[in-house]
VEXNUGU-878109 format. One record per residue: residue in three letters; x negated, y, z of N, C-alpha, C in turn; residue number from 0. Coordinates in nm, 2 decimals. Layout:
N
{code=ALA | nu=X | nv=Y | nw=Z | cau=X | cav=Y | caw=Z | cu=X | cv=Y | cw=Z | pos=NUM}
...
This chain:
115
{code=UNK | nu=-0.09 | nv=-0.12 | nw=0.00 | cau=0.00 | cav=0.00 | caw=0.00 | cu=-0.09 | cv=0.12 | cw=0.00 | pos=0}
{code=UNK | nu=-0.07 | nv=0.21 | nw=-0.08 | cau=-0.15 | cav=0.35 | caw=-0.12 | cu=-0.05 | cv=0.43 | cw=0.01 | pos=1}
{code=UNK | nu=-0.19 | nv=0.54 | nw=0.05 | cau=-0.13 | cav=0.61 | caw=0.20 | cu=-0.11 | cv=0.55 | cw=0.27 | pos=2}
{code=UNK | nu=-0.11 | nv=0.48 | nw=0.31 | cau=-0.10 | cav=0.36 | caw=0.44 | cu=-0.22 | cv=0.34 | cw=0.52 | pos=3}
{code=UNK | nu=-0.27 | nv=0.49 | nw=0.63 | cau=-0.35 | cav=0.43 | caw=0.73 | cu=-0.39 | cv=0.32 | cw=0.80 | pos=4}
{code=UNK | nu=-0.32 | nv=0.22 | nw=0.82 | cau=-0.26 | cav=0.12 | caw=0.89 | cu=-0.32 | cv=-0.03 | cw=0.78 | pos=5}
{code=UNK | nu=-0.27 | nv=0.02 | nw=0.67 | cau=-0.34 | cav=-0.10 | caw=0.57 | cu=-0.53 | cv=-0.06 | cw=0.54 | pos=6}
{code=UNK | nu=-0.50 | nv=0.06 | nw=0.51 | cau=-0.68 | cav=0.12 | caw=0.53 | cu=-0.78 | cv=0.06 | cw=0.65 | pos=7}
{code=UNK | nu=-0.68 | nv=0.08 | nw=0.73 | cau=-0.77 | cav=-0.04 | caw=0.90 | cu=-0.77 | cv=-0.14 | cw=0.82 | pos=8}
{code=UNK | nu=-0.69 | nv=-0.22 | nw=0.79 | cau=-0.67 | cav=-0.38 | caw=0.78 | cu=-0.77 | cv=-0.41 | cw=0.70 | pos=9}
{code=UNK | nu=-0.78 | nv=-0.32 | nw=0.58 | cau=-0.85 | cav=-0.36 | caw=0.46 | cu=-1.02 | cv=-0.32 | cw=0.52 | pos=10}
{code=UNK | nu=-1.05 | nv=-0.26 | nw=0.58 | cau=-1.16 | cav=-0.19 | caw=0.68 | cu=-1.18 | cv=-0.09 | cw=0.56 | pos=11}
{code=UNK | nu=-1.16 | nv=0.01 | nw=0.53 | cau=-1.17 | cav=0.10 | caw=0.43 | cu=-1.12 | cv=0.27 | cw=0.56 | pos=12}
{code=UNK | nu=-1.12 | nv=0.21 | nw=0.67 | cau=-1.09 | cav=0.34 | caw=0.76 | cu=-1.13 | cv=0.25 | cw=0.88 | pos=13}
{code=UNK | nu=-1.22 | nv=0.38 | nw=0.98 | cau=-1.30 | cav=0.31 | caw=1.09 | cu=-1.16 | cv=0.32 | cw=1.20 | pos=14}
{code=UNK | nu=-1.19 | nv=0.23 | nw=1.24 | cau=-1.15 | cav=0.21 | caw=1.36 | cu=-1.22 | cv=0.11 | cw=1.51 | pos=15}
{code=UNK | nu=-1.20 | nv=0.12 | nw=1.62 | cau=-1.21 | cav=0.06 | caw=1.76 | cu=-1.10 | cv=-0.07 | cw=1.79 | pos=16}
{code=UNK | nu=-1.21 | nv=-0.19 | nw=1.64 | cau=-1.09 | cav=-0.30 | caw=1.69 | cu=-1.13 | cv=-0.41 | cw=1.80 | pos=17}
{code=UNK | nu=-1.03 | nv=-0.46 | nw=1.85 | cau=-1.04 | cav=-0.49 | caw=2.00 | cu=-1.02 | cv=-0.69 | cw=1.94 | pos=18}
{code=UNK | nu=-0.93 | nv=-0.69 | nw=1.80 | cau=-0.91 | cav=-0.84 | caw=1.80 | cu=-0.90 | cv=-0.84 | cw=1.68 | pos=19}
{code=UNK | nu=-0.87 | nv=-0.92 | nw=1.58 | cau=-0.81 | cav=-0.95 | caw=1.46 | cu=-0.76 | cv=-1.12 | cw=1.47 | pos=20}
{code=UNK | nu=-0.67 | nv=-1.15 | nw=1.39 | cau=-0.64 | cav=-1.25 | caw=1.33 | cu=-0.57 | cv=-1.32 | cw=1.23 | pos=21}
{code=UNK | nu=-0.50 | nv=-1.35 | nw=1.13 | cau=-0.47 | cav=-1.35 | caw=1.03 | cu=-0.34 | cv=-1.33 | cw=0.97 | pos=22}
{code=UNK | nu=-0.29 | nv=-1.27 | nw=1.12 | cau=-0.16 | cav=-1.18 | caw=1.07 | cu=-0.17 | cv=-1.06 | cw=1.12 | pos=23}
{code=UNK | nu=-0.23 | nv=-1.00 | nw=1.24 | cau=-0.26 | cav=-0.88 | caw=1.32 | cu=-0.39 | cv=-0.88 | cw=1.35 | pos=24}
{code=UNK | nu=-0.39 | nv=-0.70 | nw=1.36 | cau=-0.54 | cav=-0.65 | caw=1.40 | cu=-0.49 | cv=-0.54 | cw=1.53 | pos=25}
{code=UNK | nu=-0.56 | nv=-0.58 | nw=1.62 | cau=-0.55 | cav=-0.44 | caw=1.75 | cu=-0.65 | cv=-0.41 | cw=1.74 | pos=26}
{code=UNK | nu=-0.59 | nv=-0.25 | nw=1.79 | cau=-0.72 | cav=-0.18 | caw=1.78 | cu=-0.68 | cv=-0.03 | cw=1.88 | pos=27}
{code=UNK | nu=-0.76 | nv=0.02 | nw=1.93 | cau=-0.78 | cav=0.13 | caw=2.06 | cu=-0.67 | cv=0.24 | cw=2.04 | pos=28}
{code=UNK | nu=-0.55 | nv=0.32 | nw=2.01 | cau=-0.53 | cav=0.43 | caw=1.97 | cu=-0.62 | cv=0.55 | cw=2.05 | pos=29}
{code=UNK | nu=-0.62 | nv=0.61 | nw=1.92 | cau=-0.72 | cav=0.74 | caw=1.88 | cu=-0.65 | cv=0.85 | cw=1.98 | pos=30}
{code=UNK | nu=-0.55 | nv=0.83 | nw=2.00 | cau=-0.45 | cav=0.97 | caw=2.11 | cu=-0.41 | cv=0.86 | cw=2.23 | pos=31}
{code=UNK | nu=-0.49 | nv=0.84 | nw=2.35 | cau=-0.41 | cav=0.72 | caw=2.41 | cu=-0.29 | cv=0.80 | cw=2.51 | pos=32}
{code=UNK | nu=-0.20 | nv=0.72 | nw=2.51 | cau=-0.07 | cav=0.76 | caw=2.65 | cu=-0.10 | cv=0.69 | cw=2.73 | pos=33}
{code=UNK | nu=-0.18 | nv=0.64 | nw=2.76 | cau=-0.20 | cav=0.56 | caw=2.91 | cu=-0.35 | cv=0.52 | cw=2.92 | pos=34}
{code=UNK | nu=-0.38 | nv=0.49 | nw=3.04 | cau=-0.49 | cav=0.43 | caw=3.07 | cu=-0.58 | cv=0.37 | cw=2.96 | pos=35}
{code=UNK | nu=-0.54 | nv=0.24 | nw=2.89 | cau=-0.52 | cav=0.17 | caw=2.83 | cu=-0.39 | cv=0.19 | cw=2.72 | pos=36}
{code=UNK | nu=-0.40 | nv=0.17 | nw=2.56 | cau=-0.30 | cav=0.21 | caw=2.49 | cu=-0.40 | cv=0.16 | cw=2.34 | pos=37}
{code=UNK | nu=-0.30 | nv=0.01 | nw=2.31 | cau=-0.34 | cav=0.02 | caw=2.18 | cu=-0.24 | cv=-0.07 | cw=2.10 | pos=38}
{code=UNK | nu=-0.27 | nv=-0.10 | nw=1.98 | cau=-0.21 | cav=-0.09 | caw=1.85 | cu=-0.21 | cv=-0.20 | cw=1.79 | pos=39}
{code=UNK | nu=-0.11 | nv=-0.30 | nw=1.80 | cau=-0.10 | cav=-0.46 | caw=1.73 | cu=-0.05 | cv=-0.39 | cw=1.60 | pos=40}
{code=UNK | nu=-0.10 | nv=-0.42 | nw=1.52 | cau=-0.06 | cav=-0.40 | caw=1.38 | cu=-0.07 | cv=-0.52 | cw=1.29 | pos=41}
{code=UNK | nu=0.02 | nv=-0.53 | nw=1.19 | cau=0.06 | cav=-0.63 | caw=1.14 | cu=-0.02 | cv=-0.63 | cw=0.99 | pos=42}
{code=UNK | nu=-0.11 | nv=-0.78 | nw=0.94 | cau=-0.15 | cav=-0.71 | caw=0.87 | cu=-0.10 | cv=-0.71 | cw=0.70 | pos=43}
{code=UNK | nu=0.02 | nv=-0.79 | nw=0.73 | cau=0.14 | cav=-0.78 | caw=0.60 | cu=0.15 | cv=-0.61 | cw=0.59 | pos=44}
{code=UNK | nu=0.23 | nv=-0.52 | nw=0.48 | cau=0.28 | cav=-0.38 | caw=0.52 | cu=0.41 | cv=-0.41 | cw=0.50 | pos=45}
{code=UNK | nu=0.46 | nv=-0.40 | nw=0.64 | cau=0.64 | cav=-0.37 | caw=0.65 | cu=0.66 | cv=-0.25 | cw=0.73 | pos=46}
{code=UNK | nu=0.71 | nv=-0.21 | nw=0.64 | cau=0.76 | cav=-0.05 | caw=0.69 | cu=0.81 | cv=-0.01 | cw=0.84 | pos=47}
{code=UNK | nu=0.89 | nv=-0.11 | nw=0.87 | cau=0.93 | cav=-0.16 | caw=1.03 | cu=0.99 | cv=-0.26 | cw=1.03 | pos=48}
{code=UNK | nu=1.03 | nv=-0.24 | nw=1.17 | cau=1.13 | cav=-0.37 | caw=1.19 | cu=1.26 | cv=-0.40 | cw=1.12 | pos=49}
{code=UNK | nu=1.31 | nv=-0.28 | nw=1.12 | cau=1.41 | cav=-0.26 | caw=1.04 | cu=1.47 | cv=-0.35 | cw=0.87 | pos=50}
{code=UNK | nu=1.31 | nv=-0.36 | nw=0.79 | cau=1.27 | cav=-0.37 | caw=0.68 | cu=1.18 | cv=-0.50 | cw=0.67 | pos=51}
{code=UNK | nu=1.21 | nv=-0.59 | nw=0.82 | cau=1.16 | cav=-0.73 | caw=0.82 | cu=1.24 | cv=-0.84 | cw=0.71 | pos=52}
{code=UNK | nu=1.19 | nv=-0.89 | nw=0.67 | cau=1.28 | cav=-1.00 | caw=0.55 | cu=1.25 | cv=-1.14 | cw=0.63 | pos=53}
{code=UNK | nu=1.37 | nv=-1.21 | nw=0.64 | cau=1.44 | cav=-1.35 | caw=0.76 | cu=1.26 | cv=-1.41 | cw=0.78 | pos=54}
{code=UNK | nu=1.19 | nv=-1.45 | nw=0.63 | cau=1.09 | cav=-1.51 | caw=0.64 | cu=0.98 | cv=-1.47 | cw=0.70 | pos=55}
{code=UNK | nu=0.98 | nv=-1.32 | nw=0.74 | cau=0.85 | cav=-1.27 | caw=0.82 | cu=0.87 | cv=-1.25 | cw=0.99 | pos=56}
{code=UNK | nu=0.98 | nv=-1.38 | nw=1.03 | cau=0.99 | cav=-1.36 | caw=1.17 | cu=0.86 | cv=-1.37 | cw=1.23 | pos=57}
{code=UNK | nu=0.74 | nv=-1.51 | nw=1.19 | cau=0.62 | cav=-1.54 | caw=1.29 | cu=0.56 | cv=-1.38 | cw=1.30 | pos=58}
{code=UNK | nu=0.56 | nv=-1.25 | nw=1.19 | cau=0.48 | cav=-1.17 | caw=1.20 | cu=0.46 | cv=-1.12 | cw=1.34 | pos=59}
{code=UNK | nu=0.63 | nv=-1.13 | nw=1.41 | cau=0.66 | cav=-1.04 | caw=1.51 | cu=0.60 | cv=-1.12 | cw=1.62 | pos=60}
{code=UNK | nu=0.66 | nv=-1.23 | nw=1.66 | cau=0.60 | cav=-1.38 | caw=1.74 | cu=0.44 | cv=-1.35 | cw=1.70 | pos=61}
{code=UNK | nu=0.35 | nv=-1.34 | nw=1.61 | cau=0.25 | cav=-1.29 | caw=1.64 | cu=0.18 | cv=-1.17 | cw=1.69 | pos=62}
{code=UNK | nu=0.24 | nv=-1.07 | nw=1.68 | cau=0.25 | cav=-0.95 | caw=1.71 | cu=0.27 | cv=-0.94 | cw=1.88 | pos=63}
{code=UNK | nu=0.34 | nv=-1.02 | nw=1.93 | cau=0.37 | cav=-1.03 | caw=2.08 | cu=0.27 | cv=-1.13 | cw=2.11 | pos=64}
{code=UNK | nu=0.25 | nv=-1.22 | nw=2.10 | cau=0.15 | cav=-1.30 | caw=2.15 | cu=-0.01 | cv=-1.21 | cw=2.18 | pos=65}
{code=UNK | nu=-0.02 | nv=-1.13 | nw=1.99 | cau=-0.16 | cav=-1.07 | caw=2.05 | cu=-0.18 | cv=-0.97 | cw=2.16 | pos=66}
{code=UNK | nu=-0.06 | nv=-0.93 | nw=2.16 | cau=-0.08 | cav=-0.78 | caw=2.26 | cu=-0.10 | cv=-0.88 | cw=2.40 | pos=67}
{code=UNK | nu=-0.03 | nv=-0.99 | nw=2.46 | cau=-0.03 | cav=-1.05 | caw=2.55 | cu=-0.14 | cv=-1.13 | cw=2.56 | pos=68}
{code=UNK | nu=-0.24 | nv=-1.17 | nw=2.48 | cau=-0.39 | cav=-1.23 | caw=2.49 | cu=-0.46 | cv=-1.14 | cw=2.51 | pos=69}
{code=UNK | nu=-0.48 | nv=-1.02 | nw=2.45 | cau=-0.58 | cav=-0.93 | caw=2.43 | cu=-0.54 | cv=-0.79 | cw=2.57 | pos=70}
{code=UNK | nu=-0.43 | nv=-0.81 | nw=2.63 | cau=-0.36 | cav=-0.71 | caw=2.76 | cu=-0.46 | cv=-0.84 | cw=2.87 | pos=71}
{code=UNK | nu=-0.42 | nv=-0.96 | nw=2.84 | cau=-0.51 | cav=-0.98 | caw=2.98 | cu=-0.66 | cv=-0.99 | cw=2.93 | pos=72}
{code=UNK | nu=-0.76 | nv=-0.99 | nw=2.81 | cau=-0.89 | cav=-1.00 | caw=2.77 | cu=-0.94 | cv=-0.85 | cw=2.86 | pos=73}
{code=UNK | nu=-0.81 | nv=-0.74 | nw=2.84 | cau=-0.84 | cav=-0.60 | caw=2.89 | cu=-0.87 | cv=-0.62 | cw=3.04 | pos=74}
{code=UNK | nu=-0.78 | nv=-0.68 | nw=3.08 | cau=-0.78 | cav=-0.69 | caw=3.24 | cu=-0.66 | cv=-0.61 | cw=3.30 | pos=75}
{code=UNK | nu=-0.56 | nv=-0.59 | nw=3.16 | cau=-0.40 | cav=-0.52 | caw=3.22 | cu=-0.33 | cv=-0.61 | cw=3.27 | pos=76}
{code=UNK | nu=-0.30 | nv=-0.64 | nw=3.39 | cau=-0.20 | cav=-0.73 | caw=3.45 | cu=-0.06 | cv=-0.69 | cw=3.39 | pos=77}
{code=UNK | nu=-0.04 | nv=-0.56 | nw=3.41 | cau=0.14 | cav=-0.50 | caw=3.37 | cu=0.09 | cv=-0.41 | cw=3.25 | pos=78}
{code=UNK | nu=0.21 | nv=-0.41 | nw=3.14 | cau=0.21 | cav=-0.36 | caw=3.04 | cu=0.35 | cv=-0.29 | cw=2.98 | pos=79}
{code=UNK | nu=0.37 | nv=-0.20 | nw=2.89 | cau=0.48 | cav=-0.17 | caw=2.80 | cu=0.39 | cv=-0.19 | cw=2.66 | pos=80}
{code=UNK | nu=0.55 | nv=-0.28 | nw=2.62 | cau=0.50 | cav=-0.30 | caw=2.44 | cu=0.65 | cv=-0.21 | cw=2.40 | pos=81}
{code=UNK | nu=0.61 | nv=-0.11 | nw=2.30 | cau=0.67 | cav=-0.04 | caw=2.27 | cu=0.66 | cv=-0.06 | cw=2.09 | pos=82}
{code=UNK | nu=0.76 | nv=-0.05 | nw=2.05 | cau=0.78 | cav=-0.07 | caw=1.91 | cu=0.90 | cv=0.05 | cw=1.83 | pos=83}
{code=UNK | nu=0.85 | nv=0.13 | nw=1.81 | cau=0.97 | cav=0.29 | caw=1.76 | cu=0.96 | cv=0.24 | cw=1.61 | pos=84}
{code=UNK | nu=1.09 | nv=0.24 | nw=1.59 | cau=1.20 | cav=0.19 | caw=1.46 | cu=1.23 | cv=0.30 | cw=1.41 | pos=85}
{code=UNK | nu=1.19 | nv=0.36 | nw=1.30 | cau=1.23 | cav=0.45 | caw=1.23 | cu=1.23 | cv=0.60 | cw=1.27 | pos=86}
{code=UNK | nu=1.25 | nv=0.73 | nw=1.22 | cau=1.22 | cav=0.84 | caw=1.24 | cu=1.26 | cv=0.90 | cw=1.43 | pos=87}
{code=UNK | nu=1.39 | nv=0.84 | nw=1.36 | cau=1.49 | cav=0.88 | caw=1.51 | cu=1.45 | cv=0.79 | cw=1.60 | pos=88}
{code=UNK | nu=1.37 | nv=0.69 | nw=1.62 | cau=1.33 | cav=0.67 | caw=1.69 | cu=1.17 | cv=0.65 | cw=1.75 | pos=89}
{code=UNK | nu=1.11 | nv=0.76 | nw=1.72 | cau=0.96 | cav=0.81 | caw=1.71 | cu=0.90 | cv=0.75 | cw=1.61 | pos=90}
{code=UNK | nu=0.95 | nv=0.64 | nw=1.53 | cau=0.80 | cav=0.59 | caw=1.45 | cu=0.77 | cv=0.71 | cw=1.31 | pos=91}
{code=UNK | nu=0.60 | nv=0.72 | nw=1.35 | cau=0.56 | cav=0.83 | caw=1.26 | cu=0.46 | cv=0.77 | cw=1.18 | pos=92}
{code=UNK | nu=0.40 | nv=0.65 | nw=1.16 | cau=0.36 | cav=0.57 | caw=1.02 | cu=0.44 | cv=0.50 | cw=0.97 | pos=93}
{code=UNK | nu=0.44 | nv=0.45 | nw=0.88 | cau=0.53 | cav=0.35 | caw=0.81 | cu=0.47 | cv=0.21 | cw=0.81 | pos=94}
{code=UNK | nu=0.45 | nv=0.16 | nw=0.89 | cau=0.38 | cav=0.03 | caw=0.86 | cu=0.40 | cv=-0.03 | cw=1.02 | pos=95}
{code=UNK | nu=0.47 | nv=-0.16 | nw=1.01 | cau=0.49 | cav=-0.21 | caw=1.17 | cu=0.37 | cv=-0.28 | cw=1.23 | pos=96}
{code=UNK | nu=0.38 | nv=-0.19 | nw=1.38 | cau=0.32 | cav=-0.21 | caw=1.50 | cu=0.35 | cv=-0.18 | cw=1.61 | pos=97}
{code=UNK | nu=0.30 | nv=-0.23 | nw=1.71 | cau=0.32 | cav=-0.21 | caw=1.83 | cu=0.25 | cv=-0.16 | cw=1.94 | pos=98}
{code=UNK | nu=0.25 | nv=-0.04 | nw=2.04 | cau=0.21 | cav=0.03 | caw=2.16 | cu=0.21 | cv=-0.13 | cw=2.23 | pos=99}
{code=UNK | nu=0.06 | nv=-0.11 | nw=2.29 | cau=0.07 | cav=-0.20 | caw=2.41 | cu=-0.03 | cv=-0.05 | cw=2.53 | pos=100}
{code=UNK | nu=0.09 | nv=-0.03 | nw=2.64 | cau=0.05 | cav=0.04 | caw=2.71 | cu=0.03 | cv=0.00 | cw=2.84 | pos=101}
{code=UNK | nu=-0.09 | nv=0.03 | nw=2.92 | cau=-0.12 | cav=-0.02 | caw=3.05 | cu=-0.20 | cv=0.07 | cw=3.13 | pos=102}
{code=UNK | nu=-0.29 | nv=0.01 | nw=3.20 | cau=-0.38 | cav=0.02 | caw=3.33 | cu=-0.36 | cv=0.09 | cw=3.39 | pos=103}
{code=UNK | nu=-0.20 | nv=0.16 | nw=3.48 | cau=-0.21 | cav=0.24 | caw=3.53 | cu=-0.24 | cv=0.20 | cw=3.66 | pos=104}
{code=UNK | nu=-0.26 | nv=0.26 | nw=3.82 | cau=-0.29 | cav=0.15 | caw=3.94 | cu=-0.12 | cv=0.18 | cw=3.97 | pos=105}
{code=UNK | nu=-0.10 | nv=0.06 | nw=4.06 | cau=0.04 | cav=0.05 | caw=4.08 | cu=0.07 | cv=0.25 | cw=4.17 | pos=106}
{code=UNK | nu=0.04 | nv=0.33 | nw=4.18 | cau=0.10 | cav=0.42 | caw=4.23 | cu=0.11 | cv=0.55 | cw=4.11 | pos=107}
{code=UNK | nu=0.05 | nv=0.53 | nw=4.02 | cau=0.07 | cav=0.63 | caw=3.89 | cu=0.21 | cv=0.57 | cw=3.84 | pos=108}
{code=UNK | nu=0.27 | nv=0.72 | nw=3.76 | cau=0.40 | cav=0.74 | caw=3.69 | cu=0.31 | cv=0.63 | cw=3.56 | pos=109}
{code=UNK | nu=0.46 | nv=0.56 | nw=3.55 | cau=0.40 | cav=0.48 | caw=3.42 | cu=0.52 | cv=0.52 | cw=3.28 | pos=110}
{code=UNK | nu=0.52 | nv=0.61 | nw=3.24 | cau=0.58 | cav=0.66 | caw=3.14 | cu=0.47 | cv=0.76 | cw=3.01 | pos=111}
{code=UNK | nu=0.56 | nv=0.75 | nw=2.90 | cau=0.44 | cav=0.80 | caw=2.80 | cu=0.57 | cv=0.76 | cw=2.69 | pos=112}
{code=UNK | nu=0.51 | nv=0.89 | nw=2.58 | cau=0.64 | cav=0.86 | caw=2.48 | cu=0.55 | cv=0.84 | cw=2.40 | pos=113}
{code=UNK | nu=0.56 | nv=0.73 | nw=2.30 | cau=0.43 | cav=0.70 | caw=2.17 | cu=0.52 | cv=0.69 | cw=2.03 | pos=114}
């Protein structure tokens, strides 16, 4: 996909701080973090979002959750938000699905963050 930051990581043609890859997702650090700890399961099919999943690309998402949950405890985040914004009205501002994995606050910090 042409303009697609998100396929530019995948394809490594744009630097990024990746944390994992594997043959459907790549995480990697966000560049603006909202938390402690804050990064980016991206998928490395391009689907626009969730919304624009086709029945056959369910494992993407099952993959997609699994890495943030290998790679949240590799971090050493016990508790986490996985956040996934669907469309404009609902904050997503790339076009290409992924997911916020947000953590390491200590349990007495506000754990909120809009991504």
């Amino acid at each position: 996909m042409s303009d697609c930051i998100f396929c530019d990581i995948v394809a490594s043609q744009q630097e990024s701080t990746i944390i994992f890859t594997n043959d459907a997702v790549i995480v990697i650090r966000d560049i603006h973090p909202k938390a402690p700890i804050h990064l980016l399961v991206i998928s490395k099919k391009h689907v626009p979002s969730l919304n624009t999943l086709a029945d056959a690309d369910h494992e993407i998402v099952t993959s997609m959750i699994f890495a943030a949950r290998d790679v949240s405890a590799l971090q050493g985040v016990k508790g986490y938000k996985l956040v996934c914004n669907v469309g404009r009205e609902g904050g997503q501002i790339i076009d290409h699905l992924h997911m916020h994995v947000l953590g390491g606050w200590t349990s007495g910090e506000r754990k909120t963050a809009d991504v």
